[in-house]
N, C-alpha and C positions, 0 to 999 in steps of 0.2 A: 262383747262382754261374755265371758264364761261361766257357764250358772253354776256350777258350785265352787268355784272358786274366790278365797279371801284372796283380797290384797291388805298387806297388814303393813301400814305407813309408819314408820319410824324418824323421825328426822332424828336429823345426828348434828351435835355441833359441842365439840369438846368433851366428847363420851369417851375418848378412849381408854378413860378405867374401866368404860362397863360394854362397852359394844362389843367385843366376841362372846362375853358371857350371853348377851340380848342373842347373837346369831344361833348358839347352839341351845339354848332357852328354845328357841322358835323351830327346831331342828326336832326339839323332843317333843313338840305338841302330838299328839293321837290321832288328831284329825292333819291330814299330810297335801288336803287339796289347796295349797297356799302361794302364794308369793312375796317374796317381802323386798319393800323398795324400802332401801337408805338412802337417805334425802339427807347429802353432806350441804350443811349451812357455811361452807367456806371456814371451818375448824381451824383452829389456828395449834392446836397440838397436834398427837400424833394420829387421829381416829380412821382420817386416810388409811394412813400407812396397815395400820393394824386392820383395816377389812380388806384392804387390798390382798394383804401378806394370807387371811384368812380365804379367802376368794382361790387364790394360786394352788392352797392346801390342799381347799375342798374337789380342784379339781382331778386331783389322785385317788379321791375316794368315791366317786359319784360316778352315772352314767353322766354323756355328752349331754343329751337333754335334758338334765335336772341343772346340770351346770350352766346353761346357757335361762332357762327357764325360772328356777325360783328364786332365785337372790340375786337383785341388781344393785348398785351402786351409781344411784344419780347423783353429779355433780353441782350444787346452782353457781351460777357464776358471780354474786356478791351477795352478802349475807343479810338476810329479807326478816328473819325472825322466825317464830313459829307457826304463825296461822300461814304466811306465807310459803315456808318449804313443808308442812302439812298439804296445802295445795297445790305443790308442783308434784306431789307424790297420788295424790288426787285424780290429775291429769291424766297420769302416766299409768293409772291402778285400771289393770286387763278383768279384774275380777269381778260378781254380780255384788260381793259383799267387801264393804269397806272395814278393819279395824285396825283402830289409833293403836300405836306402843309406843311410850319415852322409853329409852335407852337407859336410864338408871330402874326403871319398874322390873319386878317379876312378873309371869304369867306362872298359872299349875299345869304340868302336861298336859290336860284335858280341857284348860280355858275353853280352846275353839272349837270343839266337840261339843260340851254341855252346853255352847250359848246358840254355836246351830241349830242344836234339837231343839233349844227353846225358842227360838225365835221363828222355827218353824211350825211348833205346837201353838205356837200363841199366833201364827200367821200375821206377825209386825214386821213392820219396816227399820223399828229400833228399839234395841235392848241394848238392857248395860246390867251390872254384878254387885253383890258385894264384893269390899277390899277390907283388907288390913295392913294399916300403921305396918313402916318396916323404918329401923334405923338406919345407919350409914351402911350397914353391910346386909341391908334387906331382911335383919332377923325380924319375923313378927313381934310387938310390940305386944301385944293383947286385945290393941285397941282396935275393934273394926266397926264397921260404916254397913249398916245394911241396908239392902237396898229393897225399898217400899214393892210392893204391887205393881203401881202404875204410876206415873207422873203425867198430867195435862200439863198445858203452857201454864192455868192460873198456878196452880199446885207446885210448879218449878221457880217458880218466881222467888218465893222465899224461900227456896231450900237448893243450894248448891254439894248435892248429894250423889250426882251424877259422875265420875269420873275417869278420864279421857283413858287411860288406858283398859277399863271393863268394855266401853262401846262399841256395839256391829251394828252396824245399819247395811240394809238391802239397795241397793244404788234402782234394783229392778222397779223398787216402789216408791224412791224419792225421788227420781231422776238425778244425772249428777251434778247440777248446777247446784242444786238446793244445801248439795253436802260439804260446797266450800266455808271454809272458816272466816267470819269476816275476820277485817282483817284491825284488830281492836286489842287489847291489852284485857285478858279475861277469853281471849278467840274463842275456847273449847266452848265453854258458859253458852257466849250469844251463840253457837253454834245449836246446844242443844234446844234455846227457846225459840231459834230460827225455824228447827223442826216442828218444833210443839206448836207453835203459830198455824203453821201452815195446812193442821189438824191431824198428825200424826200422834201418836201415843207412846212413848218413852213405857217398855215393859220392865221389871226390876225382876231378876235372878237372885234372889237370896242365899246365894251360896261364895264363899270366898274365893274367887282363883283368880285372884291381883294383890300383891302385895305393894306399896303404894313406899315407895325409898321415901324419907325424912330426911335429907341432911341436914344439921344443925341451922346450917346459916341460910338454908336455900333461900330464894324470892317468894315460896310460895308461904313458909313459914310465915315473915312477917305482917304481921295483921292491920298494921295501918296500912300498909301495900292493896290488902286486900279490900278492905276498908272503901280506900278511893274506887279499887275498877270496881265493888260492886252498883256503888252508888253512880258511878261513869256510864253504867249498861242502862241501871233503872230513868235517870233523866236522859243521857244523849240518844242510847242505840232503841231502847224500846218506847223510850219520849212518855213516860207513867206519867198522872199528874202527882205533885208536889206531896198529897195527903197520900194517896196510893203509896209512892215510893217511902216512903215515910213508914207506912204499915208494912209493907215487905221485907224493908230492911229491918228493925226492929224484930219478924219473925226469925229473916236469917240471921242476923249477929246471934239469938238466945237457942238456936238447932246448932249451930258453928260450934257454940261453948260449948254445949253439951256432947257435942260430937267428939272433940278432944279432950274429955272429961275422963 
């Protein structure tokens, strides 16, 4: 494990309108001690081709060991989902600090910079950012999500405010078993309350350097979608009783609304 080195997980499955933007995005961050695994989900467009073709490029421009070094292209061999090629990237991540990227999200050149320093001012195991709303072409929206102080487990429960592409967590203080995503529909979610459980503190950066893509139709958009895996996490994965889940949901459906308000 390299101590100051991100490994910053991307899985990839049908990006390729956004994944070279995602490569050189990650290229211009300020903080440079990084690695980024693509975690191809067996894509059925072109997303291959086009890191591959990118990869070939990069290596006209780079030293031998940048090239061989920070940008890998894991292949999985049948297509597992998200929590699943999230954790084959998991596996494979040489670094002390783990951070999520989707393929369609922005990062600001300084994401991994500003959330280092804090996460090392604050001496946690796990931070995450404010974001803002971006539509089909990432433009800010106006609408953004700011992120609290601190979140416990009880405190997370009803507020899914956390979001997968702000998160770094220190693998040195969770160990890295703790950091797989189970493997659930909502994965990021029971991810974060899997930590908070286990008595870590979720710290909040109140600055924006995520822009958070919308597309119209996405999965994440529809709310009866969401609906189900919230209430799927409160009875199966964290087994709340009846009245509990009851009062969590009720807080997060009325922060949800207001959140895209």
């Amino acid at each position: 494990m390299q101590q100051n080195l991100v490994s910053i997980i991307v899985p990839v499955y049908n990006a390729g309108n956004y994944i070279e933007e995602t490569i050189r995005m990650v290229e211009a961050q300020t903080y440079q001690d990084w690695e980024l695994l693509l975690i191809d989900d067996c894509s059925a467009d072109n997303s291959r081709a086009v890191i591959e073709a990118y990869l070939t490029e990069r290596e006209q421009r780079v030293s031998p060991e940048e090239t061989g070094r920070q940008i890998r292209l894991i292949r999985r061999e049948e297509n597992g989902g998200a929590a699943r090629t999230r954790n084959t990237g998991i596996a494979e991540a040489k670094g002390r600090y783990i951070a999520f990227l989707d393929a369609d999200d922005i990062w600001m050149p300084d994401k991994l910079t500003r959330e280092i320093e804090f996460l090392q001012k604050k001496q946690a195991a796990f931070v995450f950012t404010s974001y803002e709303f971006g539509d089909e072409q990432a433009r800010g929206t106006g609408k953004i999500v700011h992120a609290p102080e601190f979140l416990t487990y009880e405190k997370a429960l009803s507020r899914t405010v956390i979001f997968t592409s702000t998160v770094l967590i220190d693998m040195e203080k969770t160990g890295r078993e703790l950091v797989y995503m189970p493997v659930v529909k909502s994965e990021d979610t029971a991810l974060w309350w899997k930590l908070l459980k286990n008595g870590f503190t979720a710290y909040g950066l109140d600055e924006v350097l995520v822009i958070y893509r919308r597309p119209a139709k996405s999965l994440s958009s529809n709310k009866l979608e969401a609906i189900r895996r919230i209430w799927y996490l409160y009875r199966k994965e964290e087994r709340l009783p009846l009245v509990k889940s009851c009062v969590c949901f009720i807080l997060w459906a009325y922060r949800a609304t207001r959140r895209r308000m």
